[in-house]
N, C-alpha and C positions, 0 to 999 in steps of 0.2 A: 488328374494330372498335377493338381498343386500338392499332392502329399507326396510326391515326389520330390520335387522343389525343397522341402521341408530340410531344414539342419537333422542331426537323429535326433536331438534332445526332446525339440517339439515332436518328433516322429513317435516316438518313445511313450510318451502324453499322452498324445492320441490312443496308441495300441495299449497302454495301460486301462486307457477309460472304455474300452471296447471288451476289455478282456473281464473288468470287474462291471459293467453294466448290460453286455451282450452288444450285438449289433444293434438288435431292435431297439434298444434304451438307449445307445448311442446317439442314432440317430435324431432322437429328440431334439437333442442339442444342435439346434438349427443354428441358434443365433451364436453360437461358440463355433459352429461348422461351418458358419459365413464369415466371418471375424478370420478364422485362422487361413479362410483360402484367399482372403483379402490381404493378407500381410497386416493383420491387425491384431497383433499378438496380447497388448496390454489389453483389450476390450476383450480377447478371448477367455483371459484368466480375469477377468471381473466377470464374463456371463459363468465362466464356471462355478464362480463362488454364488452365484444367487441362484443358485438350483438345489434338489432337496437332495439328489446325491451328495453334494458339500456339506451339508447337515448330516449323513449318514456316516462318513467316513472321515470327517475333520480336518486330521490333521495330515491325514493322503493328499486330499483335493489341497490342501494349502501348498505342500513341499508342488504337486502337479502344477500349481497355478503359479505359482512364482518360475517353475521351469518354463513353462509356455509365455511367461510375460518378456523372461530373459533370453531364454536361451542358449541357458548355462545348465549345468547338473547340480541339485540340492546337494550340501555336503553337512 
């Protein structure tokens, strides 16, 4: 029910990191996946950056992480 809730940008995020790590890899991201259903957007895009997907994809997870922390669209 909280991805609902969600603005689309964080909406956006999410289905992005679903799409490029599957479901099953998504859900890893507990602590991103707790974070964001909390309304704890700046902790969500820190647990994102210290995972080794962040490392795989660089500069993806960064423009994703700053959208999740804002809430805004990378431009």
């Amino acid at each position: 029910p909280w991805f609902d809730a969600l603005d689309d940008v964080r909406k956006v995020v999410l289905i992005s990191m679903v799409f490029n790590l599957g479901f099953k890899g998504f859900i890893g991201f507990r602590r991103t996946i707790g974070a964001v259903s909390r309304g704890e957007f700046r902790d969500a895009a820190k647990f994102m950056l210290e995972s080794l997907w962040a490392k795989q994809v660089r500069n993806r997870a960064l423009e994703l992480s700053e959208m999740m922390a804002r809430g805004e669209w990378v431009k």
